[in-house]
C-alpha positions as CSV (number, residue, x, y, z in Angstrom):
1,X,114.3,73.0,-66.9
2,X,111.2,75.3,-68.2
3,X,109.6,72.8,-71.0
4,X,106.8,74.5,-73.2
5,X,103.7,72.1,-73.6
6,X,103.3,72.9,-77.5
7,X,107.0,71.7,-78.2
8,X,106.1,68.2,-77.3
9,X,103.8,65.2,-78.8
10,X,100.6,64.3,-77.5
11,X,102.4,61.6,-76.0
12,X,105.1,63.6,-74.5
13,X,102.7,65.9,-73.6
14,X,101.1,62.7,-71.3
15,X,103.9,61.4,-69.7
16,X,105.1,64.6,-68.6
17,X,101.3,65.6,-66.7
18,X,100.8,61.9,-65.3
19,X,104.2,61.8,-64.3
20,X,104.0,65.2,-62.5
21,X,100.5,65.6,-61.1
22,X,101.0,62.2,-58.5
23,X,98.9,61.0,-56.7
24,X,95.9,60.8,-58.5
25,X,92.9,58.3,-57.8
26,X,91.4,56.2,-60.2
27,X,87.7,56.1,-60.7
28,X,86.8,52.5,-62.1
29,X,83.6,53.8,-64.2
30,X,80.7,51.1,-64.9
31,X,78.5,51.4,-67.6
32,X,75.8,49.7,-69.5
33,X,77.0,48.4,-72.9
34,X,73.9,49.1,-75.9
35,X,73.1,45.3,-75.6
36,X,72.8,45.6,-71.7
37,X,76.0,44.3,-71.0
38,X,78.6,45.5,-68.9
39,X,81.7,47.7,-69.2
40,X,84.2,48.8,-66.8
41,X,87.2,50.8,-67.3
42,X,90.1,52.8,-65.0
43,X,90.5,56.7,-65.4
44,X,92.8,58.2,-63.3
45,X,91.7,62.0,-65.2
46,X,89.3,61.9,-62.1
47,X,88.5,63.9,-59.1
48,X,85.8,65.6,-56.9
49,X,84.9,69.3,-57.8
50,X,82.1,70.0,-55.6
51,X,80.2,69.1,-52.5
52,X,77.0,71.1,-53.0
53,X,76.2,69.2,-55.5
54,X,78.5,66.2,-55.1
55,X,80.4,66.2,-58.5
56,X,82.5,64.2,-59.7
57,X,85.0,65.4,-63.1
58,X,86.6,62.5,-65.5
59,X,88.9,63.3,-68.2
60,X,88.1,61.0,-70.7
61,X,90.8,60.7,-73.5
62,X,90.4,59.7,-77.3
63,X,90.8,56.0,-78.6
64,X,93.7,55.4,-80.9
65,X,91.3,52.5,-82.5
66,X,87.7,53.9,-82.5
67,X,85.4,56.7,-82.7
68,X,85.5,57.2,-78.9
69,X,86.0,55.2,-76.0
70,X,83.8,52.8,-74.7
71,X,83.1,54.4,-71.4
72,X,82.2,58.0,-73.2
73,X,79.9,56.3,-75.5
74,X,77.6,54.8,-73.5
75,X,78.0,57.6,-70.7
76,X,76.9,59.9,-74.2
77,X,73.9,57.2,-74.9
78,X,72.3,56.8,-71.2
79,X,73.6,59.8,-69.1
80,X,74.2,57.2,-66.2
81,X,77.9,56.2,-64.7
82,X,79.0,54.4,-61.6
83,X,82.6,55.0,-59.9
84,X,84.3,52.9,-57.9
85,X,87.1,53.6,-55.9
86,X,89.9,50.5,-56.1
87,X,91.8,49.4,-53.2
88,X,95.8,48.7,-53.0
89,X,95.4,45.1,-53.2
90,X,92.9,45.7,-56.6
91,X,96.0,47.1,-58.8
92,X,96.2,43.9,-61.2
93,X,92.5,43.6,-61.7
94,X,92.4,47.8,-62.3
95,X,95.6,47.2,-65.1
96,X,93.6,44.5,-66.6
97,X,90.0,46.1,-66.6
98,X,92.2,49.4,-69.0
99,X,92.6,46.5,-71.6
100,X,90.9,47.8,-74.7
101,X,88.2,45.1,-75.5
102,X,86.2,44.9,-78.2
103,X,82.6,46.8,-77.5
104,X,80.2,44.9,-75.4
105,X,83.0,42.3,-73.6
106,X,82.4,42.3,-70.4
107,X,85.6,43.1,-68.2
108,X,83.9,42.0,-65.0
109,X,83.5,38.3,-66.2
110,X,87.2,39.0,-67.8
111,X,88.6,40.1,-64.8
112,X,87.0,38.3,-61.8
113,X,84.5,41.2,-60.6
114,X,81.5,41.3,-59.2
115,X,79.4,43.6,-60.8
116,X,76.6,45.5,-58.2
117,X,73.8,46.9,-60.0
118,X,73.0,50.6,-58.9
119,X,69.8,51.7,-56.6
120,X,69.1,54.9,-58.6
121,X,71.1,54.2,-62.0
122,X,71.2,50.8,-63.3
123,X,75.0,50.8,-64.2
124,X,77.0,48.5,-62.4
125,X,80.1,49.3,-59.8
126,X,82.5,47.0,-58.6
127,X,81.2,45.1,-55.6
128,X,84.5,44.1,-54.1
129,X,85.9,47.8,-54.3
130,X,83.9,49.3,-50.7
131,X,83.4,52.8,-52.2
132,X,81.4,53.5,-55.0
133,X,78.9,56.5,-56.3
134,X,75.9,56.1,-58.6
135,X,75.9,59.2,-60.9
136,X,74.4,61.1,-63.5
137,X,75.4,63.1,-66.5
138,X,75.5,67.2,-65.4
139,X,77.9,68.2,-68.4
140,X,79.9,67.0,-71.3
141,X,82.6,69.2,-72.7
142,X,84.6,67.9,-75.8
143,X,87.9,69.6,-75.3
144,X,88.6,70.7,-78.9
145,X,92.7,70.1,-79.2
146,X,93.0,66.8,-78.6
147,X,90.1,65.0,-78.8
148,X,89.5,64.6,-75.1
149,X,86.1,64.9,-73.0
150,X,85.5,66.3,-69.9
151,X,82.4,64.4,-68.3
152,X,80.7,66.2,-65.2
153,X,79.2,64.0,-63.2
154,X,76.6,64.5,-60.0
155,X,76.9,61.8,-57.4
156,X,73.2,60.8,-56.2
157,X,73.6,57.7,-53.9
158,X,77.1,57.0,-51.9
159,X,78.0,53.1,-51.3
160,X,80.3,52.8,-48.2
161,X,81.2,49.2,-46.5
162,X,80.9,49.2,-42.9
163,X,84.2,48.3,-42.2
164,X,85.8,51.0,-44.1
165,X,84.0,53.4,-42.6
166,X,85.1,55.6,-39.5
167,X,82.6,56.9,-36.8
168,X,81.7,60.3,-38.5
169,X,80.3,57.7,-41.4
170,X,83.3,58.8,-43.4
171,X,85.9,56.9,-45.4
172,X,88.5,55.3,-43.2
173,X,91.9,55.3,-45.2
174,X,93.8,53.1,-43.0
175,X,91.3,50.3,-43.6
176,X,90.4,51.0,-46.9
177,X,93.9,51.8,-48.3
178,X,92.8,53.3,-51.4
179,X,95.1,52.6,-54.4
180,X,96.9,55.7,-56.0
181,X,98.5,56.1,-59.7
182,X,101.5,57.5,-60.5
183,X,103.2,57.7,-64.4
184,X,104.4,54.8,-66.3
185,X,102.2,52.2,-65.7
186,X,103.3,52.8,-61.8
187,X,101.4,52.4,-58.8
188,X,101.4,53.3,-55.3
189,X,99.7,52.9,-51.9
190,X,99.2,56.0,-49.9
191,X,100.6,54.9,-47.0
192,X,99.9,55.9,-43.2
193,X,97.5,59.1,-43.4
194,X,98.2,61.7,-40.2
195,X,96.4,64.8,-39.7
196,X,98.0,68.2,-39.6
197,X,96.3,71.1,-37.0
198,X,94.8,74.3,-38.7
């Protein structure tokens, strides 16, 4: 069934890419509110681009309610971001940190987080989440139909629990059990991970 993107509503248009393009991660970004308070919010636009540098892309989408989202705002004002990477058993506290607060509530306090204050950017990541990155602003491309942003972001310091980690100093996901989205306010582990030979 060939579907043509421009037939459809914004909305349509959504469903139909999250929906399709499963598994994605979500990147819980932290950020410092004007008032030095804390914000942190689930994108699951997100991904890595690069190694050399280590960057990070989020698709930021508009705010039905407001200028622009919270996250871009203050990602706009300070050119700092933290991601963290939420685990399988963190799926209700990542549904209820997307709740669309009014600007400068802090969704750590709201939703039982611990909030780690970077080494080289003083935004905050989640400390219970094992994996996070302390970035800076590279790029940020407003994406002119649609109101979206694209946010390119390097990574300067990696945060990596001990236990999560394997003996090349790389993510283990069979401890770590990373948490995946799917459409439709769905969910998903990623189960057992196997390699395949080259």
């Amino acid at each position: 069934m060939p579907i043509v993107p421009d037939t459809l509503t914004p909305e349509r248009r959504y469903f139909l890419m999250v929906s399709c393009i499963i598994p994605r991660p979500i990147a819980w970004v932290g950020t410092v509110n004007e008032d030095g308070s804390h914000n942190l919010a689930p994108y699951s636009f997100f991904n890595g681009v690069s190694a050399t540098p280590p960057l990070v892309m989020l698709g930021i989408g508009p705010s039905p309610d407001k200028k622009e989202k919270d996250s871009l705002r203050n990602i706009k004002r300070t050119g700092e971001l933290t991601v963290s990477i939420p685990r399988f058993e963190q799926a209700e506290q990542v549904e209820a940190t997307a709740e669309d607060l009014p600007y400068g509530e802090d969704e750590f306090v709201r939703c039982g987080l611990t909030p780690a204050i970077g080494e080289v950017v003083p935004a905050p990541y989640v400390a219970e989440a094992g994996v996070a990155f302390e970035c800076t602003v590279e790029r940020i491309w407003p994406i002119p139909r649609g109101g979206s942003t694209l946010v390119l972001a390097e990574v300067r310091l990696f945060h990596l629990a001990d236990e999560y980690a394997d003996a090349r100093q790389c993510l283990n996901p069979d401890a770590f059990e990373p948490l995946a989205r799917l459409g439709g306010g769905r969910y998903a582990s990623v189960g057992k991970a196997f390699k395949v030979g080259r």
